[in-house]
VOTORKOL-637784 format. One record per residue (C-alpha): residue number from 1; x negated, z, y; residue in three letters. Coordinates in steps of 0.1 Angstrom, whole numbers, plus 5000, padded with zeros to 4 digits. Example, Ala and Ser with C-alpha at 12.3 -4.5 7.8 and 13.67 -1.06 7.14 Angstrom:
2
<seq=1	x=4877	z=5078	y=4955	type=Ala>
<seq=2	x=4863	z=5071	y=4989	type=Ser>
***
This chain:
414
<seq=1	x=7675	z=3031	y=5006	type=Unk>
<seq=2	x=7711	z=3020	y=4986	type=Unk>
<seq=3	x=7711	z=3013	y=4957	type=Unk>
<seq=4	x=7706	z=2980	y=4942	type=Unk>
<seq=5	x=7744	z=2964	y=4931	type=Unk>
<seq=6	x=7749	z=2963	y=4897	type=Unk>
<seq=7	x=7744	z=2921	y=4879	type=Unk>
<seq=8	x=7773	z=2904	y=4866	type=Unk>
<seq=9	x=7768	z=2912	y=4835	type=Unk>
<seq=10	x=7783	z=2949	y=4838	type=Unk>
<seq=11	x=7814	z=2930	y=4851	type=Unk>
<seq=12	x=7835	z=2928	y=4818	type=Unk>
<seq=13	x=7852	z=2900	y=4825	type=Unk>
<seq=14	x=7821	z=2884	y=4831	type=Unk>
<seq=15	x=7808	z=2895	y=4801	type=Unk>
<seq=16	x=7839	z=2878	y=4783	type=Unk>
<seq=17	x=7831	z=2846	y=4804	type=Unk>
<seq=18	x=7795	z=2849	y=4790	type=Unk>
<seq=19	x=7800	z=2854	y=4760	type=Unk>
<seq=20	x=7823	z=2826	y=4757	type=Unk>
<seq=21	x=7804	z=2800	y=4773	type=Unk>
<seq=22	x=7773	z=2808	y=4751	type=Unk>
<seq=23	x=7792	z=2804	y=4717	type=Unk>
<seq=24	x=7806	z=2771	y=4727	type=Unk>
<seq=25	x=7772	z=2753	y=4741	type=Unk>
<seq=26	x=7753	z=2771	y=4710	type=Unk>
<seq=27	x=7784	z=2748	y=4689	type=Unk>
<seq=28	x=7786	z=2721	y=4710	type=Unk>
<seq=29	x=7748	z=2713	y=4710	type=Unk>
<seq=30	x=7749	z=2708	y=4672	type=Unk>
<seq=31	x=7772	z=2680	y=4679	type=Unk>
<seq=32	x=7753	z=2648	y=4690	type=Unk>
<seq=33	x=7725	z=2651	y=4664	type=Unk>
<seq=34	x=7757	z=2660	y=4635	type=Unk>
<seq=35	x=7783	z=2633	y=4645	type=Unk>
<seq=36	x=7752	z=2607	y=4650	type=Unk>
<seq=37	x=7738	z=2610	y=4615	type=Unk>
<seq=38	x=7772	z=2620	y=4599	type=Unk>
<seq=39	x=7789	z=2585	y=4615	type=Unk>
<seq=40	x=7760	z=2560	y=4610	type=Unk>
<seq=41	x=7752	z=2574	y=4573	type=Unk>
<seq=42	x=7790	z=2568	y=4561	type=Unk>
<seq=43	x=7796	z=2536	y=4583	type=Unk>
<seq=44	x=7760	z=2524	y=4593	type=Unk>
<seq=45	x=7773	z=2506	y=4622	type=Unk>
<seq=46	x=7761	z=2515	y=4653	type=Unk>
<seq=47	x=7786	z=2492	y=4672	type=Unk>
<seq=48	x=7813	z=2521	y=4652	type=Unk>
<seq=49	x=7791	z=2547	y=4666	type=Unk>
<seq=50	x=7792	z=2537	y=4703	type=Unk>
<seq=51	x=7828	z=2531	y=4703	type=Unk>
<seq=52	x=7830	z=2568	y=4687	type=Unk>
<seq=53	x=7810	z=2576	y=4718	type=Unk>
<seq=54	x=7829	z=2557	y=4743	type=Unk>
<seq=55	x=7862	z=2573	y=4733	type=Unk>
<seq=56	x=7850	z=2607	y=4743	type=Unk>
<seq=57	x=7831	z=2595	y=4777	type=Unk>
<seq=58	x=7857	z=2575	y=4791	type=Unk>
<seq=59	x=7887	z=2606	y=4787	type=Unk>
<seq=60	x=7862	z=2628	y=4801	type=Unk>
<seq=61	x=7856	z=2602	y=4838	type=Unk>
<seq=62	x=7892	z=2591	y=4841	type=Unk>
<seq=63	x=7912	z=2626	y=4838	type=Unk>
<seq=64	x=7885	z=2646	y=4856	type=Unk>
<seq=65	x=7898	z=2643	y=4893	type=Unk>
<seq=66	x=7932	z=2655	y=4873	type=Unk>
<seq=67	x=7918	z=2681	y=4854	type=Unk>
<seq=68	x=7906	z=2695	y=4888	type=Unk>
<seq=69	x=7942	z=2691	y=4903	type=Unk>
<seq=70	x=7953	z=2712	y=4874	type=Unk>
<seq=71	x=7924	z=2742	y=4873	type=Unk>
<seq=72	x=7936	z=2751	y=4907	type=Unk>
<seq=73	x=7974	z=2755	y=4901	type=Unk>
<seq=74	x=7974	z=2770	y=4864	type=Unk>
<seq=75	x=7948	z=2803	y=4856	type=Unk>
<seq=76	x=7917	z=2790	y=4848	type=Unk>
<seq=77	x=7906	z=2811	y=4819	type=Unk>
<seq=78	x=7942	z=2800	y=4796	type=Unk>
<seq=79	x=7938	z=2765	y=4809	type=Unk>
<seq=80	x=7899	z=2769	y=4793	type=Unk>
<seq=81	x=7917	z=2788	y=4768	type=Unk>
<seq=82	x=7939	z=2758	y=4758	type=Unk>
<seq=83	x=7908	z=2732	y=4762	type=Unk>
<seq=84	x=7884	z=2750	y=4736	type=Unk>
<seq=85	x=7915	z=2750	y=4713	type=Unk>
<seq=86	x=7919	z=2711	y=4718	type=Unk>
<seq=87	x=7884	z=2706	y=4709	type=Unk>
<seq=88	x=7883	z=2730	y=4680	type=Unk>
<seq=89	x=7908	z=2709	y=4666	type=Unk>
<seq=90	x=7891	z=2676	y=4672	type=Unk>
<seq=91	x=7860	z=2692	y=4654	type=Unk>
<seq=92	x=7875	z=2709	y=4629	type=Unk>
<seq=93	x=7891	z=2675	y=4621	type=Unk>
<seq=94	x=7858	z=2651	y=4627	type=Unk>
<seq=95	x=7842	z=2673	y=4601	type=Unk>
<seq=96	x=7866	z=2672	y=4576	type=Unk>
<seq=97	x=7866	z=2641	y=4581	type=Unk>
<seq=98	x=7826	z=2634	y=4575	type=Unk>
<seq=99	x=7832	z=2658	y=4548	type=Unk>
<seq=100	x=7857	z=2637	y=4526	type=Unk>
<seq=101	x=7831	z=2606	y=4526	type=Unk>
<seq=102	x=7852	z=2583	y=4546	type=Unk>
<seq=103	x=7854	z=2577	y=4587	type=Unk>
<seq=104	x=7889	z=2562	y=4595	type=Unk>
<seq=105	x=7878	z=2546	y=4628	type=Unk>
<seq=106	x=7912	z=2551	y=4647	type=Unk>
<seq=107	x=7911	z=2589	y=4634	type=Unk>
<seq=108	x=7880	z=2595	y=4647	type=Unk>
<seq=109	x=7885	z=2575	y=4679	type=Unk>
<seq=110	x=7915	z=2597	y=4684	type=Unk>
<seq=111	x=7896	z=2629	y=4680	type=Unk>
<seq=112	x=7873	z=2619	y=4703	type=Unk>
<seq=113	x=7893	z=2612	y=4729	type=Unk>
<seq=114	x=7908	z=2645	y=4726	type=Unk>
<seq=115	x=7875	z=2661	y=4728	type=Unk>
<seq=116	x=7867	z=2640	y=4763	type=Unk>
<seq=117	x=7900	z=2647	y=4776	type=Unk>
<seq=118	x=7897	z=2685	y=4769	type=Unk>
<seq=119	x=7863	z=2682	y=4785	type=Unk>
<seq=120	x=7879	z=2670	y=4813	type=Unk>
<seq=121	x=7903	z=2695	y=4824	type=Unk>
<seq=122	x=7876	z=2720	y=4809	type=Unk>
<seq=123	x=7846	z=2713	y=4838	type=Unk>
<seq=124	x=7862	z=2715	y=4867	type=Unk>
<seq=125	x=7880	z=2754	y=4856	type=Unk>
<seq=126	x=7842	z=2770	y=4853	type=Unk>
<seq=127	x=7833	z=2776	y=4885	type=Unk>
<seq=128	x=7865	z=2785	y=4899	type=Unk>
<seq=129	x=7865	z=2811	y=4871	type=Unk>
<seq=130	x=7837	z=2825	y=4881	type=Unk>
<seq=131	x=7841	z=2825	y=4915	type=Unk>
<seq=132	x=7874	z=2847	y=4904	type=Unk>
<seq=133	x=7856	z=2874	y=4887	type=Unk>
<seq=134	x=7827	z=2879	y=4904	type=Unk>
<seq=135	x=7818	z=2894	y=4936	type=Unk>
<seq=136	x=7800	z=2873	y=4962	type=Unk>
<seq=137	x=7767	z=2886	y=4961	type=Unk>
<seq=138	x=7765	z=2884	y=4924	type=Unk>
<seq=139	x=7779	z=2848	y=4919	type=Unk>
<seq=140	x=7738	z=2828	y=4920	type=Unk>
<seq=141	x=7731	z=2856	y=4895	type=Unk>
<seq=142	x=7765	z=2849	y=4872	type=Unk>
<seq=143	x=7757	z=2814	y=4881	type=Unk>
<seq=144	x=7718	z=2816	y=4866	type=Unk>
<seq=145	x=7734	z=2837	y=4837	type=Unk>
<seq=146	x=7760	z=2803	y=4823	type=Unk>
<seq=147	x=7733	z=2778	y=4830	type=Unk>
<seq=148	x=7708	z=2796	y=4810	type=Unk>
<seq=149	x=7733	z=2795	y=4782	type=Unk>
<seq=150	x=7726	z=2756	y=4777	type=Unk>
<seq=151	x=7692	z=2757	y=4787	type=Unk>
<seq=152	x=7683	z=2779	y=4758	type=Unk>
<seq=153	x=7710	z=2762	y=4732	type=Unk>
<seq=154	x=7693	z=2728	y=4746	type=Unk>
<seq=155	x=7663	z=2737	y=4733	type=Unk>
<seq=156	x=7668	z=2748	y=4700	type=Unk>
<seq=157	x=7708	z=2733	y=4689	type=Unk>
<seq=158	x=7690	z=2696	y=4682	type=Unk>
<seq=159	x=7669	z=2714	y=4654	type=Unk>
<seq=160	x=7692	z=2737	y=4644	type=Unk>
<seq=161	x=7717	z=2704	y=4643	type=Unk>
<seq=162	x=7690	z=2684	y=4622	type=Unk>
<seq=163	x=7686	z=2715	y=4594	type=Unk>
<seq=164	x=7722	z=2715	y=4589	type=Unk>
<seq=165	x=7726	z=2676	y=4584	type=Unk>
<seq=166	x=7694	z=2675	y=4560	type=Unk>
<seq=167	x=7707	z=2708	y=4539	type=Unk>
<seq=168	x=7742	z=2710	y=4543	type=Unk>
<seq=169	x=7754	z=2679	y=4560	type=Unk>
<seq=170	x=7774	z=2671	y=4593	type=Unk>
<seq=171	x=7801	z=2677	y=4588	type=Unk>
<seq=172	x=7795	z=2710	y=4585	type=Unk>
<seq=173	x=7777	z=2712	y=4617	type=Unk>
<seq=174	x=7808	z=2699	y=4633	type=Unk>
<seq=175	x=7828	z=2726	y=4612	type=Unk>
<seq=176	x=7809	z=2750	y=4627	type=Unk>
<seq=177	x=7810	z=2738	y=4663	type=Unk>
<seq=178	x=7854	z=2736	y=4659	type=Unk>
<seq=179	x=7846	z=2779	y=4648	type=Unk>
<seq=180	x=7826	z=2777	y=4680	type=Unk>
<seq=181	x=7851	z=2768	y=4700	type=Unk>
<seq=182	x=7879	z=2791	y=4685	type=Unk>
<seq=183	x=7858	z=2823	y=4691	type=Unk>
<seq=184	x=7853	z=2809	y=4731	type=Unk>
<seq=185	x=7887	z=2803	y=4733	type=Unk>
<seq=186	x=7895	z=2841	y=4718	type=Unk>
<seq=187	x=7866	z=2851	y=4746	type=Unk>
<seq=188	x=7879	z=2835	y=4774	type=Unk>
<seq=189	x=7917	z=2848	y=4766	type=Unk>
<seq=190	x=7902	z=2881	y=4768	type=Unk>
<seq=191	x=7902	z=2880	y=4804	type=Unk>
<seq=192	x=7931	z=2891	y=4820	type=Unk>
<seq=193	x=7930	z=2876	y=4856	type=Unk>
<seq=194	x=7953	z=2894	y=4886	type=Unk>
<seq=195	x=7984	z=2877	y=4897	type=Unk>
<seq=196	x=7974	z=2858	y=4928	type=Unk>
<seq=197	x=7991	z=2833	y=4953	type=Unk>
<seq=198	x=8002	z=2801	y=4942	type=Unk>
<seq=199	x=7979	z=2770	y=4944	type=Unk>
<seq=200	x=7988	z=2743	y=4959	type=Unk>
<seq=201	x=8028	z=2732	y=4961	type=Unk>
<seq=202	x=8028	z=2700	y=4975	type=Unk>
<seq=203	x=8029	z=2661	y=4951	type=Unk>
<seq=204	x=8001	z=2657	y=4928	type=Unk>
<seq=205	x=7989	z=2627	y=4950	type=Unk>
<seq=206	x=7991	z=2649	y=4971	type=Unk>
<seq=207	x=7968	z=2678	y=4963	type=Unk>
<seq=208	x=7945	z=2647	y=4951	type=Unk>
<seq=209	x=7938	z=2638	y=4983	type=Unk>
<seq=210	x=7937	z=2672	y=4997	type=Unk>
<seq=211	x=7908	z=2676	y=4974	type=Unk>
<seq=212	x=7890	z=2648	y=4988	type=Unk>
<seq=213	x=7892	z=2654	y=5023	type=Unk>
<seq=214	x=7876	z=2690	y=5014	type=Unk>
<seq=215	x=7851	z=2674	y=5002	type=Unk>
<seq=216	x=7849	z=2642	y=5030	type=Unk>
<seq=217	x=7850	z=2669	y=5058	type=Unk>
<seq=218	x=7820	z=2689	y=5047	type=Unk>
<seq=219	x=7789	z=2668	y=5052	type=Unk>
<seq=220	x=7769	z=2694	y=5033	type=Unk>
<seq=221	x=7794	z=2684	y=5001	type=Unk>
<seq=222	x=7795	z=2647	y=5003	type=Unk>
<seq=223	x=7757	z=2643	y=5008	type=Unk>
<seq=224	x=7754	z=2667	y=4981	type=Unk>
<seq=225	x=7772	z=2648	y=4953	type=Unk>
<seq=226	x=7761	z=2615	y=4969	type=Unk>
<seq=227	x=7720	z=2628	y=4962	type=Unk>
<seq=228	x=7734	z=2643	y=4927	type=Unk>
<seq=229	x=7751	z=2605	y=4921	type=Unk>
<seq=230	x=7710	z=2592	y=4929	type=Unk>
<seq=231	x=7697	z=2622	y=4907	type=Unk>
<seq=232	x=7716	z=2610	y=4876	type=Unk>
<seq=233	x=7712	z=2574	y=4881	type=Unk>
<seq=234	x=7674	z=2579	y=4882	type=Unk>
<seq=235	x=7679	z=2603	y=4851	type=Unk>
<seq=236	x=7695	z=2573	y=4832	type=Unk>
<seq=237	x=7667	z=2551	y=4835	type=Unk>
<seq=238	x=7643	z=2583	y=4826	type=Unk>
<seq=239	x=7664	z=2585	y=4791	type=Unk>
<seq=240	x=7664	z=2543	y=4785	type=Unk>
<seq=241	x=7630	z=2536	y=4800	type=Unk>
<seq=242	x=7608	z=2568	y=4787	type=Unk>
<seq=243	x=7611	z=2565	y=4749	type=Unk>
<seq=244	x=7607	z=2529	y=4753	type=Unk>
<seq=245	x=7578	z=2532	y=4774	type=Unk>
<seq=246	x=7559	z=2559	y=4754	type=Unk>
<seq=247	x=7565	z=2536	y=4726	type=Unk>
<seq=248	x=7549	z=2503	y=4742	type=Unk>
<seq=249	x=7515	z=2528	y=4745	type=Unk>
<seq=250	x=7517	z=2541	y=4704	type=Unk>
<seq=251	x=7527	z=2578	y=4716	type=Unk>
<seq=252	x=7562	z=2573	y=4701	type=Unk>
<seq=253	x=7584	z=2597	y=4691	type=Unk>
<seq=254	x=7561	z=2628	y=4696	type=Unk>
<seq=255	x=7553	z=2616	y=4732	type=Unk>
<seq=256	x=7587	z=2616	y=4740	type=Unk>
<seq=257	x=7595	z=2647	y=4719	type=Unk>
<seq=258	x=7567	z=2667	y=4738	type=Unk>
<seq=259	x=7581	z=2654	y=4770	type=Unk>
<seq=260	x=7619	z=2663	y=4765	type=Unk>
<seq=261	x=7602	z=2698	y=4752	type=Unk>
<seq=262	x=7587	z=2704	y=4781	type=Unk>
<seq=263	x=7618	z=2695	y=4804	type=Unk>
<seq=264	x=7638	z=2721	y=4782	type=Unk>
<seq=265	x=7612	z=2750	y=4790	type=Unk>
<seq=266	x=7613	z=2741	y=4828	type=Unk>
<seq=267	x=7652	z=2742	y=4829	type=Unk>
<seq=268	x=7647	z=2778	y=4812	type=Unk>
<seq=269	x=7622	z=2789	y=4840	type=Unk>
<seq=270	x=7647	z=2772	y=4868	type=Unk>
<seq=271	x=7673	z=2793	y=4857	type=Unk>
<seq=272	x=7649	z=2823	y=4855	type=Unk>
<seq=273	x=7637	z=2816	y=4891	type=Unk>
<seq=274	x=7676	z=2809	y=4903	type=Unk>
<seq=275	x=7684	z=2850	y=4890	type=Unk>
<seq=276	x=7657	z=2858	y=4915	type=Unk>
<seq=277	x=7653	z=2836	y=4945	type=Unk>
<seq=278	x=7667	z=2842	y=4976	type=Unk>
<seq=279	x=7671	z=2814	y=5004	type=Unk>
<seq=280	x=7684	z=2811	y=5035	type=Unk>
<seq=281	x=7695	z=2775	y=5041	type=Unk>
<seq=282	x=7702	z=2767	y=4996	type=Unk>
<seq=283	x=7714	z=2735	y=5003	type=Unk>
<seq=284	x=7678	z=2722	y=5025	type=Unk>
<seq=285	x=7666	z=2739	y=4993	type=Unk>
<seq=286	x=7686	z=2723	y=4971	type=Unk>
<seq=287	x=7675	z=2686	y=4984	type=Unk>
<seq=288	x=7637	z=2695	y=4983	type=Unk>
<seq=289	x=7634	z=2714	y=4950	type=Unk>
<seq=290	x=7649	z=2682	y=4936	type=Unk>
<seq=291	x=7616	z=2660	y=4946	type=Unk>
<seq=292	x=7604	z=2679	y=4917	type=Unk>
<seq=293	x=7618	z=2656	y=4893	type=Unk>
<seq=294	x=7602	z=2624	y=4914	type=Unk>
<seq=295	x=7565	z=2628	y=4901	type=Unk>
<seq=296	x=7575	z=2623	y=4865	type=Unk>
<seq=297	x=7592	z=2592	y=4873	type=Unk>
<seq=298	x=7559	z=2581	y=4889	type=Unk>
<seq=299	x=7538	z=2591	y=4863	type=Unk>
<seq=300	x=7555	z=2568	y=4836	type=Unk>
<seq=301	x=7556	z=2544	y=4868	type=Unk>
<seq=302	x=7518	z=2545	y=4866	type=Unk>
<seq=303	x=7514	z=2548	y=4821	type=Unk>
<seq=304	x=7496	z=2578	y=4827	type=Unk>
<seq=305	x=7483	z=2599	y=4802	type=Unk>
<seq=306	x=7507	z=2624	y=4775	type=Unk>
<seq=307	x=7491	z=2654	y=4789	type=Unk>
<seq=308	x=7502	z=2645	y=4828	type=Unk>
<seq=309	x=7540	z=2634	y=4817	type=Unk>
<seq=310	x=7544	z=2669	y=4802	type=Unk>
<seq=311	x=7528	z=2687	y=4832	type=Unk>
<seq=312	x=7552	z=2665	y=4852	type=Unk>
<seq=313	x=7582	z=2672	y=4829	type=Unk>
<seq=314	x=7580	z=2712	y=4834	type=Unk>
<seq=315	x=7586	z=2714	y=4872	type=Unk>
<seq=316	x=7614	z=2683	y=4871	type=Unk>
<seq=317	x=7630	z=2709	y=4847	type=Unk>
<seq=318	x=7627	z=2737	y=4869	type=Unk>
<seq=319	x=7643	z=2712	y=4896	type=Unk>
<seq=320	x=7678	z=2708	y=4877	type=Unk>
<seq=321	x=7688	z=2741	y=4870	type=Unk>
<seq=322	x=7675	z=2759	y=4904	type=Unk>
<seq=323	x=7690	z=2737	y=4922	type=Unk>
<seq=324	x=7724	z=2739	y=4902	type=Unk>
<seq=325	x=7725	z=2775	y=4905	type=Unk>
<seq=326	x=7722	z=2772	y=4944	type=Unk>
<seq=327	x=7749	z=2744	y=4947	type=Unk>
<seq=328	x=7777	z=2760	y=4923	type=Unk>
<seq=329	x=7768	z=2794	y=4943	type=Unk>
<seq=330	x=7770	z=2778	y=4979	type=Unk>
<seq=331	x=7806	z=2761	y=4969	type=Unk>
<seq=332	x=7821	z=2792	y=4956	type=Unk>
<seq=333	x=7809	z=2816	y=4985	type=Unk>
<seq=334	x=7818	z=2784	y=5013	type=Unk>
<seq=335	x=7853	z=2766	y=4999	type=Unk>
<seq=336	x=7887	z=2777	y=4994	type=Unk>
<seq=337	x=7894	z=2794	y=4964	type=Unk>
<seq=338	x=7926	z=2772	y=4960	type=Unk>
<seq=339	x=7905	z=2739	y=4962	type=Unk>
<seq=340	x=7875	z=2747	y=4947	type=Unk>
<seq=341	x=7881	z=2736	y=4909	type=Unk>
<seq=342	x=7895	z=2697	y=4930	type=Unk>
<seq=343	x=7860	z=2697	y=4944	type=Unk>
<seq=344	x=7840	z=2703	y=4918	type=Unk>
<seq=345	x=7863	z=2676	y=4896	type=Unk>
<seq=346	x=7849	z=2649	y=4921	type=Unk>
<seq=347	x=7815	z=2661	y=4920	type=Unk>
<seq=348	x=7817	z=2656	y=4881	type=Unk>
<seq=349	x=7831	z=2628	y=4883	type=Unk>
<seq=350	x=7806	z=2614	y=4905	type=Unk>
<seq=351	x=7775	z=2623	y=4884	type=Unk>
<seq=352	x=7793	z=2615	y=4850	type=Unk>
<seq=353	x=7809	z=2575	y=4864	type=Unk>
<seq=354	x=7771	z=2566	y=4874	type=Unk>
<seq=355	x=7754	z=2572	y=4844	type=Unk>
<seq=356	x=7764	z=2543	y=4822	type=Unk>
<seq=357	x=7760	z=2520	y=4850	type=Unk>
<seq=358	x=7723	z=2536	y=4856	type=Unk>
<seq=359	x=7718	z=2528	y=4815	type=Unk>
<seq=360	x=7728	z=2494	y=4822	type=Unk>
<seq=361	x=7709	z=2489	y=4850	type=Unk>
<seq=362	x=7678	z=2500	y=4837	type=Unk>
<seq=363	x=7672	z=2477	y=4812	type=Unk>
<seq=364	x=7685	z=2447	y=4835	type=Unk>
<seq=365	x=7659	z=2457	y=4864	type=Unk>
<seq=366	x=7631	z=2466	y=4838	type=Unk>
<seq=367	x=7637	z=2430	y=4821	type=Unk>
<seq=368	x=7634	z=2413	y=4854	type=Unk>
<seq=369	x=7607	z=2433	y=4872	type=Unk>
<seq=370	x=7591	z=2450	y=4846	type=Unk>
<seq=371	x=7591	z=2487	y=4837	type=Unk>
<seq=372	x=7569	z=2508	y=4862	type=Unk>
<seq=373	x=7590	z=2485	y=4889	type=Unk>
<seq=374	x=7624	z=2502	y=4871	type=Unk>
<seq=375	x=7609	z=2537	y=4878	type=Unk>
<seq=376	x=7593	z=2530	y=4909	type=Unk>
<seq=377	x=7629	z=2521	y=4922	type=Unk>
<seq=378	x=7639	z=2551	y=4907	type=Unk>
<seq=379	x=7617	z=2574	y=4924	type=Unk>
<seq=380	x=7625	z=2557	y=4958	type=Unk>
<seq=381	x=7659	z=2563	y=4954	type=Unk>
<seq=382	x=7660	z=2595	y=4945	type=Unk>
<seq=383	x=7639	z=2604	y=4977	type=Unk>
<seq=384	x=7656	z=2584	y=5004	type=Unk>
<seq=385	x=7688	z=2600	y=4994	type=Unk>
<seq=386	x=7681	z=2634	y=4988	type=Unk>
<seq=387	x=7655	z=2634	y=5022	type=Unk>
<seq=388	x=7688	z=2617	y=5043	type=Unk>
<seq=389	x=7706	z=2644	y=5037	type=Unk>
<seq=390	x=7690	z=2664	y=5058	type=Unk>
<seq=391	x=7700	z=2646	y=5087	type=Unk>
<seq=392	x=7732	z=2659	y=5088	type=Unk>
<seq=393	x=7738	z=2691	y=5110	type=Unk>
<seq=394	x=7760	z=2710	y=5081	type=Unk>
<seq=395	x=7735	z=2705	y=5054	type=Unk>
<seq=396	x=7709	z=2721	y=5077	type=Unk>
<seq=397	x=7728	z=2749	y=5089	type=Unk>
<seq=398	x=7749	z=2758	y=5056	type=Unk>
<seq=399	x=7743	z=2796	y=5055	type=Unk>
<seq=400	x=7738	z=2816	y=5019	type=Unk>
<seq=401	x=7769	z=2836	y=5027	type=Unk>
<seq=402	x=7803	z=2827	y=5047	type=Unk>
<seq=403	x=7812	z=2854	y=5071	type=Unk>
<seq=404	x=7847	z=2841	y=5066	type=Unk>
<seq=405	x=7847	z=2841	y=5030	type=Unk>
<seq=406	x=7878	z=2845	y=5012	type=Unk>
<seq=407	x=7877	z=2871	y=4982	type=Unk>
<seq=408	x=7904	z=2866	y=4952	type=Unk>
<seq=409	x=7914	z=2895	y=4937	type=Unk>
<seq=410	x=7889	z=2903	y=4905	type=Unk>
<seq=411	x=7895	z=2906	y=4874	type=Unk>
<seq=412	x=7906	z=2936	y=4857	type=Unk>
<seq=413	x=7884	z=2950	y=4836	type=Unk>
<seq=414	x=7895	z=2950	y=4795	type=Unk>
***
């Protein structure tokens, strides 16, 4: 019997790649809760806050397709390099700011839109990164490995966010997220990639539209990002309609806090099952480990009991991280290596345009039709277009490996 290859984690540049990404989500999770409190308490204006929002959201939709452009001509891990040093900046500066007692609104606007551009260019560079450094039949393992970064920092960054604003204050949470980023950027330099060929040459419109027709020529893409598009509308009315919801029945803030809880703990066991499982068609799987996430819907749908939202809420967890794993995994091992960062752009770019519209359109169809209508629609969605996917030939047939896949060179060890 051979012996069992080693896991990604005895791949040093990997382990650099790790390393990295867990430092910056462990920072980056202390920001909502810090700049939330730390804006309102200094302005109390929540119209300042949401623009404050806005400015990095909007940054982070318009450049992505660009961003992707760019992470397949430059190397990925100095364009990351450069990104966690933009937003260490921004950080360093929004918490300075908070700490001096004053928030100069085109300041902070400014910083934030550095943040959301840096963001931008960042998300579309990860799994072409990883793709670089790993072998192929460790890359769902590597992939498990990053997502279980955030699921863990998820869990516990929004308390360790709330100490530091109660004891210290926020802006020394955001302080500490700008260090955050300076030690992933340090990380991620670390890594010393092999010369390889050249991206692509041609115009920048160009390899824009190169990007898209990967992804309009593989069935098993488009209907992917098209059921993720469904899966992040439907989470939008989740995060307007739930608290609301729990709050109309007295269960409040722990109802909701109990629920979001038990989410958390089922994207830690989803990334525990992805460093394990094993499939042979991951993007049929994909499509119907998602239906996970439709019996919560239907349980607020139907106002049932705290006790069944949380059962609900664990396996809906599970469903977002497995079937993350599975997808970044099937576009590394199945796409070019020169037009994978352009694909992955769009498919962020697809998940991230929807969601304001889906927080917009859940309190409109909620107002007119009433709540459990909202998440009934939801629910119907989310199953028509993740179940017609699997009506196309290449989402059916997608193997777990590509005979024809083509390995970059790996990076040297350091």
């Amino acid at each position: 019997m051979s012996r069992h290859p080693p896991g990604p984690l005895r791949i040093p540049a990997f382990r650099y790649q790790f390393a990295a990404r867990a430092v910056s989500v462990a920072g980056s999770t202390l920001s909502p809760v810090a700049l939330a409190f730390g804006v309102l308490e200094l302005t109390g204006s929540a119209s300042t806050f949401s623009l404050v929002l806005a400015a990095n959201a909007v940054p982070t939709i318009a450049f992505l397709v660009i961003g992707g452009v760019w992470a397949d001509r430059l190397p990925r891990n100095l364009l990351m390099t450069a990104t966690n040093l933009l937003s260490a900046a921004a950080q360093l500066g929004m918490g300075a700011m908070l700490l001096s007692g004053h928030v100069v609104l085109w300041l902070a606007l400014s910083l934030q839109f550095l943040t959301g551009t840096a963001m931008a260019f960042y998300l579309p560079s990860v799994q072409g990164l990883t793709a670089q450094i790993v072998p192929s039949e460790h890359l769902q393992r590597a992939n498990a490995l990053l997502s279980l970064t955030r699921s863990f920092a998820g869990s516990i960054g929004p308390l360790v966010a709330s100490a530091l604003v109660v004891t210290v204050g926020a802006g020394w949470a955001l302080i500490a997220d700008g260090v955050a980023f300076m030690v992933s950027a340090w990380l991620l330099h670390r890594i010393k990639l092999p010369r390889v060929p050249a991206g692509p040459a041609g115009s920048f419109i160009g390899d824009l539209r190169e990007g898209l027709r990967e992804v309009t020529s593989r069935d098993w893409v488009w209907t992917s990002i098209l059921a993720f598009m469904a899966g992040h509308l439907a989470t939008a009315f989740f995060i307007v309609l739930g608290p609301a919801s729990l709050l109309d029945r007295g269960e409040g803030a722990i109802g909701w806090g109990a629920v979001i809880a038990a989410l958390s703990i089922g994207n830690v066991l989803g990334d525990v099952v992805a460093f394990r499982v094993v499939v042979r068609r991951p993007i049929v799987f994909c499509r119907l480990v998602e239906l996970l996430g439709v019996p919560l819907l239907i349980a607020f749908a139907l106002e049932a009991p705290p006790w069944v939202l949380i059962a609900a809420a664990l396996p809906a967890g599970v469903a977002i991280t497995l079937s993350d794993a599975l997808w970044y995994t099937a576009l590394q091992r199945h796409l070019p290596p020169t037009s994978l960062s352009r694909v992955t752009s769009y498919d962020w770019m697809g998940s991230f345009a929807l969601r304001p519209l889906g927080y917009l359109a859940a309190g409109s169809l909620a107002a007119s039709l009433g709540t459990a209508a909202a998440f009934f629609t939801a629910a119907v969605l989310v199953v028509v277009v993740k179940l017609a996917g699997l009506l196309f030939a290449g989402v059916r047939q997608l193997p777990a490996t590509s005979p024809q896949a083509v390995e970059e060179p790996r990076a040297l060890a350091t």
